[in-house]
Phi, psi and omega in degrees: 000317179278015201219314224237321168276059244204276241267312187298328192257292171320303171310296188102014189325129189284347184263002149284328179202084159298357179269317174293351173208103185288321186296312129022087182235135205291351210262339199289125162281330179327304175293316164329292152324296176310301186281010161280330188262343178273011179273319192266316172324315210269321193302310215276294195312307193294331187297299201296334179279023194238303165292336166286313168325301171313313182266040160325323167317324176289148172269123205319332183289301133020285202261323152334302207278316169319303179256038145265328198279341170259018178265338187282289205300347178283315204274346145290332158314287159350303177289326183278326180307321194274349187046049183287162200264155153261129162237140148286126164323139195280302204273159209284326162322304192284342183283309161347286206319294189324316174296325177267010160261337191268341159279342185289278194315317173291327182291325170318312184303265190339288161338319177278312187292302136345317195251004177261331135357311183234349164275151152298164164263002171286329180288309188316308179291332160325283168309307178308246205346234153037301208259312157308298169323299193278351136345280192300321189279336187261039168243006193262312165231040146258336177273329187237015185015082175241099162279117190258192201280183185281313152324334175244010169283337167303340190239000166266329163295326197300305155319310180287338159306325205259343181277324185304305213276339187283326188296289163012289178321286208307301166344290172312345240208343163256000000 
């Protein structure tokens, strides 16, 4: 309940808080589109920490090399289906950034893949998806100084409230 009202009060649904996006027409496909797809994103996500979880056994090098080869060959399909152009970045900074997302992203695997190892996976996802949230939001507001309303500093404690009683738990509970 403290996890899910967070998650409300961060997001913002414009047909919940319609003072916040005066622009906001229930008709825009655009928005549709966007919660269909972080819907199939999330359905998609959940599957799979759920099947790594099963295959605990296996060695992180194993299930990494896997689910990079098969994140590639998907994001190529994808690019050709949607006829997206692939470009490389003109300047070299910017070619960094890239190297260093795709390395942030393999360690990120590995990390997850280590903790579905020793964890369920309802905690794992738990902890991630939580633990992202209140990310986003402090990279939000120390790299692009956006300061945000009260409301959503209220509802990222509210997330970060509900991952502390979840540690809480699991602590208590050996």
């Amino acid at each position: 309940v403290l996890m899910l009202s967070g998650i409300i009060f961060v997001v913002k649904p414009p047909f919940l808080f319609p003072e916040d996006d005066p622009d906001f027409h229930p008709s825009d496909p655009a928005g549709g589109t966007a919660a269909i797809c972080v819907l199939l994103t999330t359905i998609l996500a959940s599957n799979i920490t759920v099947i790594i979880r099963k295959l605990r056994k296996d060695h992180v090098a194993t299930l990494t090399a896997t689910n990079q080869l098969i994140i590639i060959i998907e994001s190529f399909f994808f690019i050709f289906l949607l006829g997206f152009e692939l470009v490389t970045p003109e300047s070299w900074e910017d070619r960094m950034l890239v190297v260093l997302v795709s390395l942030g992203n393999l360690g990120y695997v590995i990390l997850e893949m280590l903790a579905l190892k020793v964890e369920e996976a309802n905690r794992v996802s738990l902890l991630d998806n939580s633990l992202g949230i209140i990310l986003a939001f402090a990279v939000q507001v120390v790299v692009f100084e956006d300061i945000p309303s009260l409301s959503t500093v209220g509802g990222t404690g509210l997330v970060f409230l509900a991952v502390i009683v979840t540690g809480i738990k699991k602590m208590l509970c050996k």
